[in-house]
Structure formats: C-alpha cells, structure tokens
KEVEXFI-237931 format. One line per 2 residues: for each residue y, x, z of C-alpha. Coordinates in pm, whole numbers, m for minus. Layout:
REM KEVEXFI-237931
Y X Z | ...
REM end
This chain:
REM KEVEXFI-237931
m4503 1194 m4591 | m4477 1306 m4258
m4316 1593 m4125 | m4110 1596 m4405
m3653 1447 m4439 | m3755 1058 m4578
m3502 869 m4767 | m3410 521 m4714
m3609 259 m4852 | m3447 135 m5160
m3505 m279 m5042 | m3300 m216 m4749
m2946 m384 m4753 | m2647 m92 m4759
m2299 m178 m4639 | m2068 12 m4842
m1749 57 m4719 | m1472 m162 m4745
m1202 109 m4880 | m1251 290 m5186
m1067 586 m5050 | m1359 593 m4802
m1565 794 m5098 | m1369 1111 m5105
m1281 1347 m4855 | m936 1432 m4743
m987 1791 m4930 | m1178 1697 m5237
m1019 1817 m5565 | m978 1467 m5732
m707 1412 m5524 | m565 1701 m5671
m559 1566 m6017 | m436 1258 m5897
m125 1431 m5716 | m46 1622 m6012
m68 1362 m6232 | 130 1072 m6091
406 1320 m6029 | 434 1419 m6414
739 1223 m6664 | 481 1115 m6905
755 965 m7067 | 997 1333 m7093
689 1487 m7187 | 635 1273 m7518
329 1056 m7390 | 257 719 m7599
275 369 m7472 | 455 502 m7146
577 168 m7165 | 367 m79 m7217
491 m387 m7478 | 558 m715 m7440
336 m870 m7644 | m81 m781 m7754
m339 m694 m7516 | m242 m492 m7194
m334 m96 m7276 | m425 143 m7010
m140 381 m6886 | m158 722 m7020
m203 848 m6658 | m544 701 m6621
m636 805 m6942 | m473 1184 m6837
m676 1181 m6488 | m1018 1120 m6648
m923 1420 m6903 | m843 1653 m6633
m1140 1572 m6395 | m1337 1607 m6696
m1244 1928 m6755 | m1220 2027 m6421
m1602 1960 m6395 | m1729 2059 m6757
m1733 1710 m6910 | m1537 1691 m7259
m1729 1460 m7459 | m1545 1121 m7492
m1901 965 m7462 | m1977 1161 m7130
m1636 1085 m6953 | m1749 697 m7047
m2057 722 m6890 | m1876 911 m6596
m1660 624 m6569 | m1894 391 m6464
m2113 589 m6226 | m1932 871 m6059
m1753 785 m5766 | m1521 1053 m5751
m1399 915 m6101 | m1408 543 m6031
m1201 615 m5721 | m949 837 m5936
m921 528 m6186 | m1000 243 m5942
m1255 137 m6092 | m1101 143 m6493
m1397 242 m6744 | m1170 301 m7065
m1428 286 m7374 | m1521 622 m7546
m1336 579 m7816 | m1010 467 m7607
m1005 781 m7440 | m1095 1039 m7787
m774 810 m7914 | m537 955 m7635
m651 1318 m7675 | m592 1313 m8029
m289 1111 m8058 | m115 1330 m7756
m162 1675 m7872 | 162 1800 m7797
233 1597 m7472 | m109 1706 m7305
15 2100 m7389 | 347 2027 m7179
98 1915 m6903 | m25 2230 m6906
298 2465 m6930 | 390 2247 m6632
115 2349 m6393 | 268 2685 m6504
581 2588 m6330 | 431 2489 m6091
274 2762 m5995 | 585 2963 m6072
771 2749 m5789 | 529 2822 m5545
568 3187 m5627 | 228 3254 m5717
276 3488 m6030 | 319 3853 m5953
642 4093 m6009 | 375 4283 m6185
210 4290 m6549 | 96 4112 m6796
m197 4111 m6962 | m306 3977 m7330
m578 3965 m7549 | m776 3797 m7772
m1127 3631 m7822 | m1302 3401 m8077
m1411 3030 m7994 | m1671 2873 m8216
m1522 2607 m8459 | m1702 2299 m8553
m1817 2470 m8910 | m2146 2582 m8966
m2158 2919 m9112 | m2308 2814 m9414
m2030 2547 m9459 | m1738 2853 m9479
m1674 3005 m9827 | m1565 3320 m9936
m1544 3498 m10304 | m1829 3725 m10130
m2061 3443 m10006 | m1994 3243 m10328
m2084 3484 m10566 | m2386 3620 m10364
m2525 3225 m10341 | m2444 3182 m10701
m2685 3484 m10799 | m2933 3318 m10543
m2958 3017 m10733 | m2978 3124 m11049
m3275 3388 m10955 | m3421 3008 m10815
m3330 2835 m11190 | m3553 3132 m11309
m3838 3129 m11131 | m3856 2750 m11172
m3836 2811 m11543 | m4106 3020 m11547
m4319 2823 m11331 | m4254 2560 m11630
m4387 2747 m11887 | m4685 2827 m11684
m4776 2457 m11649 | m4746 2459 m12029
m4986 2738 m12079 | m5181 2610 m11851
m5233 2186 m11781 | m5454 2014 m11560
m5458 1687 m11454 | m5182 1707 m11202
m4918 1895 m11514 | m4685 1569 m11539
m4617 1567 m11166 | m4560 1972 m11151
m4292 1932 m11445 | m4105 1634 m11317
m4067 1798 m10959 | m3978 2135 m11128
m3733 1943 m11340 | m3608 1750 m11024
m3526 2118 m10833 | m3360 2250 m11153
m3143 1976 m11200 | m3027 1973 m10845
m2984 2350 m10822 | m2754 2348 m11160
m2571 1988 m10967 | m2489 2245 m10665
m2425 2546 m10943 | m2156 2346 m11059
m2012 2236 m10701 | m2037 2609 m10604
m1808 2738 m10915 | m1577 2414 m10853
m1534 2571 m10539 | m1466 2904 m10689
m1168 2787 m10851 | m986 2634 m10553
m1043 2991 m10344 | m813 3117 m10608
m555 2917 m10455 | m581 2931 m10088
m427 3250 m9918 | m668 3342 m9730
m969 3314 m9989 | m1186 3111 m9745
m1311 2752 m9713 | m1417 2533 m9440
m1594 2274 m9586 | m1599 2101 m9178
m1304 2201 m9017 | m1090 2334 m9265
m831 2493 m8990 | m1093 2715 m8950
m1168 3114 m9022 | m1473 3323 m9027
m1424 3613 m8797 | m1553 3948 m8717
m1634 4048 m8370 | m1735 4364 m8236
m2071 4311 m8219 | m2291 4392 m8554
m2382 4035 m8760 | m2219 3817 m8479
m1903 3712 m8678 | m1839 3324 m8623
m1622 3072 m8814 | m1362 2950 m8523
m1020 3026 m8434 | m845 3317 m8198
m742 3219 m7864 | m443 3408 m7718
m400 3489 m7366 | m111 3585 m7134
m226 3621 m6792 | m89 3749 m6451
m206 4101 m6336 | m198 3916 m5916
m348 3608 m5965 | m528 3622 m6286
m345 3244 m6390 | m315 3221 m6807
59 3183 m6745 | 60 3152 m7140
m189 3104 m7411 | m216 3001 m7811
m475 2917 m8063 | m473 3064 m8405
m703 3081 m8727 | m552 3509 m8780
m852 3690 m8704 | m667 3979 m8626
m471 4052 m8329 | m202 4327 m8511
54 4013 m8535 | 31 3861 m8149
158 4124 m7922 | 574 4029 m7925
485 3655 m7962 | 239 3651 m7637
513 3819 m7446 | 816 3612 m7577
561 3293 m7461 | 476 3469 m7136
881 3588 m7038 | 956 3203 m7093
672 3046 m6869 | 699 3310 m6586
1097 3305 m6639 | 1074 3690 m6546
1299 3918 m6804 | 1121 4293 m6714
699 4333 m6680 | 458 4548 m6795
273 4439 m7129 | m89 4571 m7150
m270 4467 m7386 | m610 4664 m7611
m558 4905 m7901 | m602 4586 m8130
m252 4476 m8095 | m140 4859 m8177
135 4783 m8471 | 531 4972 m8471
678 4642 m8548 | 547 4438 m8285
582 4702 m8014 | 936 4804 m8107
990 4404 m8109 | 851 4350 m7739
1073 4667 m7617 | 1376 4499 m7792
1318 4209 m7535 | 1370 4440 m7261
990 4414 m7211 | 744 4759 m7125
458 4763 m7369 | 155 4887 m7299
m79 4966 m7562 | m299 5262 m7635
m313 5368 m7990 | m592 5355 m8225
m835 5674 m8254 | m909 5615 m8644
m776 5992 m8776 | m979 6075 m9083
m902 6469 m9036 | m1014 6470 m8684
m1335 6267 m8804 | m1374 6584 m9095
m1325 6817 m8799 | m948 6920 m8884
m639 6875 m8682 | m519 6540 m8651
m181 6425 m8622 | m191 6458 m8233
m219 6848 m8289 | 156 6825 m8409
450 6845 m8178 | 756 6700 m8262
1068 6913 m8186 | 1342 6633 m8114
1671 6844 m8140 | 1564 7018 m8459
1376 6706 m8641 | 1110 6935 m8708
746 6926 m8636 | 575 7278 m8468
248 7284 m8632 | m99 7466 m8458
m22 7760 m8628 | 293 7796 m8503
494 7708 m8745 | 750 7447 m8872
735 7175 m9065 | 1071 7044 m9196
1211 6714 m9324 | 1205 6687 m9724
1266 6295 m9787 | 1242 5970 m9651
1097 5677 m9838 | 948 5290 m9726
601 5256 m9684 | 429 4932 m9626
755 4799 m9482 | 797 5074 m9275
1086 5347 m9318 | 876 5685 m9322
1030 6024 m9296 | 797 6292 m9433
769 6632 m9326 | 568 6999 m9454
598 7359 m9393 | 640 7640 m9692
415 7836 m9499 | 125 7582 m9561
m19 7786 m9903 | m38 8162 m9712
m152 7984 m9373 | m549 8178 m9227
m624 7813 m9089 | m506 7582 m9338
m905 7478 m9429 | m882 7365 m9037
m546 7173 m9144 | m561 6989 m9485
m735 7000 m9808 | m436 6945 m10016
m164 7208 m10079 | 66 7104 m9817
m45 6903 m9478 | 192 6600 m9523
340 6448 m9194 | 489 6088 m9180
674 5977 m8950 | 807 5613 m8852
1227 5647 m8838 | 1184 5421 m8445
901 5664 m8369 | 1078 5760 m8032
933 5397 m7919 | 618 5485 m7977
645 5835 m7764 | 802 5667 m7528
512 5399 m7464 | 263 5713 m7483
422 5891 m7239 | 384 5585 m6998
1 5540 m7073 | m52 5905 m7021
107 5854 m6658 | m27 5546 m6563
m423 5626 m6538 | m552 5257 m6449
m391 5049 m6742 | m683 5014 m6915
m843 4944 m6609 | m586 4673 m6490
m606 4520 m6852 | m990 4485 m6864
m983 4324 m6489 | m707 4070 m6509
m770 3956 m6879 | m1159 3932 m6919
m1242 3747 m6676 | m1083 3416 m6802
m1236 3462 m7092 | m1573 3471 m6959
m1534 3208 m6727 | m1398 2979 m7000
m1677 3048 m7278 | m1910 2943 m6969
m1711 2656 m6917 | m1722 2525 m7285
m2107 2617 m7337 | m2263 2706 m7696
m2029 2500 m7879 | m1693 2577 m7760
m1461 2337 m7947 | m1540 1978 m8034
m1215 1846 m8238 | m1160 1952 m8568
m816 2079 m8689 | m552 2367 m8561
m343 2100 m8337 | m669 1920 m8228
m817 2236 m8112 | m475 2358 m7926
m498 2058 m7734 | m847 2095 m7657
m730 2466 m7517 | m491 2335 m7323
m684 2100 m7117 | m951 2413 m7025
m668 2643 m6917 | m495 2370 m6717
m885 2335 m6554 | m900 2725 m6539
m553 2689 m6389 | m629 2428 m6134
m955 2591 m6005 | m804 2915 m5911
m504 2775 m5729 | m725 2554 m5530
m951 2860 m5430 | m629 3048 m5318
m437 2749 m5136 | m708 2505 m5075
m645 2148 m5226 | m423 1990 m4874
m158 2291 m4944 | m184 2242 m5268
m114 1878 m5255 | 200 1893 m5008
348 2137 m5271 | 321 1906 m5564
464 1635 m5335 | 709 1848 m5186
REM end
C-alpha cells in the first residue's frame, strides 16, 4: 500500500471531541434548519402537543420532530424509515436533535397528524424571504406539472378501461371454454388435472368479472368517472408526451421572475390547468403582499373567466392564446383575419367588408354577441371564408380584456421566454429531488403536506446559495 493516502487503523483509540457542536462547521446548513425552526410559534401555527401534559410518558417536542423533517428534505431523505436510520448515524442529524432517535413510526405520526401546521411552516419561509426583500418588483410566473400518486395504473378505473378489461376477460372465459371441450374430445391421462385448473381460471376470472361490473356501478356515481383503488384522491392524467399519462395529482406553482423562490404553490387532483390561473395569483398577491405584477403563465391556463378575474384584482395577465382554429387548420381565414372596429361594433372582414351585430345569446356561461355580413352569399372568396351561408363571428361581451392582454404579449417579445426560465426549473429540480416515485402519502391533504416540505427544501437551498447560511442565520435571528 505504499505510495498511496492510508487510513487509520481501525484498533487505534480515537478521542472524539468533547462538544457536540464540534461536528459541524460554523456555515453548515443544519444550523440553518435549526435557526429557522426554534424561531417558529409552533403553537400559533396549530402544531400538536406544543405543550407537553402532565401526566403519560414524556413525548418529543414537535420541533425535533420538525428539524429531522426539514433536514430530510433538505438532503433527499423522506422515508420515515430512512430519517430513523439517519437518526442514529448521521452526525449532522444527531447534533440537530442531540442525540434524540424518534422511532419511524413517531415521526410518519407528526407528518400526518400536522398537515396544515407544517404548510404554515412553509408560507413562513415565504415571509421570510419577503422581509429580507428577496422577491422581485417583477413577474410572476405559474404553471403546472403532474407528480406520480401512489396508484398503480392498473389500480385507476375508468368507464373506458372497465369496459375494455371486461371484453378482455371474457375473450379469456372463451378460450378457456374451448380448451375444455378439447380435453373432452380428446383425454389422456393427465385430462382430470387440465379440467380442474381450467375450471380453477374460469371461476376466478368470472370472481373478478363480477368485482369489475361492481365497480361499474359505483363510477356512475362519482363525478369524475374514475377510481383509485390505492389512493383514491388520485386522477389519471394526460401529459404531453404520447402514452405517458400517470395517475397523480397537479402541482401548482407561483414563482418569482428574480429569484426563482415558489412564493406560492397548491396540489390538486384537476388535470387541467383552465381553472388555476386567478387562484395562483390571488395565493401569490397574498404571500408576496405586492398588489400590481405581471402574470405569465402557458396557453393552458387560456380561459375569459379566469383572465378577466385576475385583471379584476388589479393584476396584468399574461397568457398567450390557444392556436386550435379549425378554419385555419382547413386552410380558411381564422378568426384572427377579422378586425374588430370598436366605435362601430362591427367586425371588417378580409374582403373588406362588414360584419354587423344581429343578437346576443349565452353560450357555455359566457355572454356571446354574434356578428355576419349580408354580403357573405355574393362574396368571390367566401370558399376561403366559411362553408356555411354566412361566416358566423362570436364574440365574448368583456372581449376588450382579452385585446387588451394581446396587445401586451405582442409588445413584450421575451414573455414566453421569461415564463419558461423562471418556472421550469423548479419543476425539474424537484422531480429530481423526489426520484421515480414522487409522492409517498396517500390522500389530497397528505400529499399537500408532503409538497410543502419539498418547496420549503427548494426554498431553503436557493436562499442559502444567494446569502450563504451565516447571513442567512443573523436574518432569522435578527
């Protein structure tokens, strides 16, 4: 072994040191969470057993138990199990607990029974951060992703799924039949064994037949026509990517366009993102305390309602609109080719001419004004325009909100760009975070809290990185 850095032997006597607080450095980020933490109200913030009872066996104060979350997160250990283990053999954790090894299921216990209390942990980092002035004057950015669920995809059930295994099994009953009367036909000395394990399948398939159209009945009376047989808080989901729909929830983020810090974030089972938009900016307004930003967000959250909603807040919306036009798909003019004439209330189609107002009526909720020109039957170009008799407009009686927000994104070049830069990002580093399986509770308000704790991680990390953990630390205590 020569030539070569030699460890110590492991028969020769160590001193450790005396002090515990000899193990971590003056700038390590444990002492971070242990800052933050004893300077929390557990007790304001709804924490259990804050104070401890008279009587029964002592329990361990929910700031222990809240320090050995937060460095777990902080370092990619969620499991109950693992944070044990950790316990008992890291040093950076026995020194943040001195020396407390809470058993595994003592610590799953205070996740689960303080939901709500560890998600006010987290919006108070937020205000923290807001104190030390560390969220831009600028924008806002939100979007959506989907986090795996614990639920196998085979263990979610919709009318589609349930009817296609159905036909499955009975094609199975069939051939098993068949198979049946070939043993007949045909016996041999190993014929009793064949039918009793054909007989076996049958019966089982026709057990799970039954299950299946059991099942059937109670998808007539949930809303959304789905089942989670694991987690039953959860959805299946499309993403964008062909065949890689998952059964999870959608995690909503607000984060600042300066910093990139999730200033605000919420965990649904809506696949969709149409219905997020005004309540991601009323949650983001409230944690940055700022009335006026820029909302950008992707043409998924592109709905009338919920951009004339964040606009009533005194809030600027940012949100390109969908490119889905059926004409322009058929190569005819699309809607875009039409230019409102304010003053008049009149539309100037590409031919040049007019198309007036002839009634109003509500549409899927929406008040619709709808507009046509005479001159559509004589028009030379009308097989460019419409295949009906007159090329219908509609438009939306708060329409002017839209145009307004249109005019914006055709002025401001880098939204987009701005969007995709601040909002991705935490996304990505998150998933990575979380690994393969990216939840590990069960349940809507289980999962929240589990959310919580990984944005309060994400949260932590980046503030370190810009203020290093000693000036981070003299703000808390300041």
């Amino acid at each position: 072994m020569k030539r070569f850095v030699l460890g110590e032997s492991r028969d020769q006597a160590t001193l450790f040191p005396e002090s515990l607080d000899d193990y971590v450095g003056e700038d390590n980020p444990v002492r971070v969470v242990d800052v933050f933490v004893d300077e929390l109200d557990l007790a304001s913030l709804g924490f259990e057993r804050v104070n401890p009872a008279s009587t029964g066996r002592p329990a361990y104060h929910p700031a222990t138990l809240l320090k050995i979350y937060v460095y777990g997160y902080l370092n990619r250990v969620q499991s109950s199990r693992r944070l044990e283990r950790e316990s008992q053999r890291n040093l950076e954790l026995i020194w943040l607990t001195g020396r407390l090894s809470p058993d595994f299921k003592t610590i799953a216990d205070f996740r689960k029974d303080n939901g709500p209390a560890i998600q006010q942990v987290c919006s108070q980092f937020v205000l923290l951060c807001r104190r030390l002035d560390l969220l831009s004057q600028g924008a806002i950015a939100i979007d959506g992703s989907k986090f795996k669920a614990v639920n196998n995809r085979d263990k979610n059930l919709t009318d589609n799924k349930l009817k296609s295994r159905i036909e499955h099994l009975e094609k199975s009953v069939a051939r098993y039949l068949e198979d049946l009367d070939r043993v007949d036909k045909e016996p041999d000395e190993h014929a009793p064994e064949k039918v009793k394990n054909l007989k076996h399948k049958i019966a089982t398939i026709r057990k799970h037949m039954k299950k299946l159209v059991k099942t059937g009945e109670q998808l007539k009376e949930v809303p959304e026509r789905q089942i989670s047989e694991t987690d039953p808080d959860a959805r299946s989901m499309a993403s964008q990517g062909r065949g890689t729909g998952m059964v999870g929830y959608n995690v909503q983020t607000a984060v600042d366009s300066e910093n990139h810090l999730i200033v605000a974030h919420q965990v649904t089972n809506e696949a969709s993102d149409r219905r997020q938009l005004a309540k991601m900016a009323q949650r983001a307004r409230e944690a940055t305390g700022r009335e006026h930003f820029d909302v950008l967000a992707d043409r998924g959250y592109y709905t009338s309602e919920e951009i004339r909603a964040c606009e009533q807040q005194g809030l600027v919306p940012m949100v390109p609109k969908p490119l889905t036009s059926n004409s322009r798909a058929a190569g005819r003019f699309d809607r875009r080719d039409f230019e409102y004439i304010a003053k008049d209330n009149e539309y100037e189609c590409p031919a040049g001419k007019r198309a007036i107002h002839r009634f109003s009526r509500i549409e899927a909720g929406l008040f619709m004004h709808v507009y046509w020109s005479s001159a559509c039957t004589k028009c030379d170009i009308r097989e460019r325009c419409t295949t009906a008799t007159y090329r219908r407009i509609k438009r939306w009686e708060h329409a002017d909100v839209l145009d307004r927000m249109q005019e914006r994104l055709s002025r401001s070049t880098d939204a987009s760009r701005l969007r995709r830069q601040t909002v991705e990002h935490p996304y990505a580093t998150l998933k990575m975070w979380m690994g393969s399986a990216h939840f590990l509770m069960k349940r809507l308000p289980n999962v929240s809290t589990e959310m919580s704790l990984h944005v309060l991680a994400y949260n932590l990390t980046r503030v370190m990185n810009i203020l290093g953990t000693k000036r981070l630390i003299q703000a808390i205590q300041a």
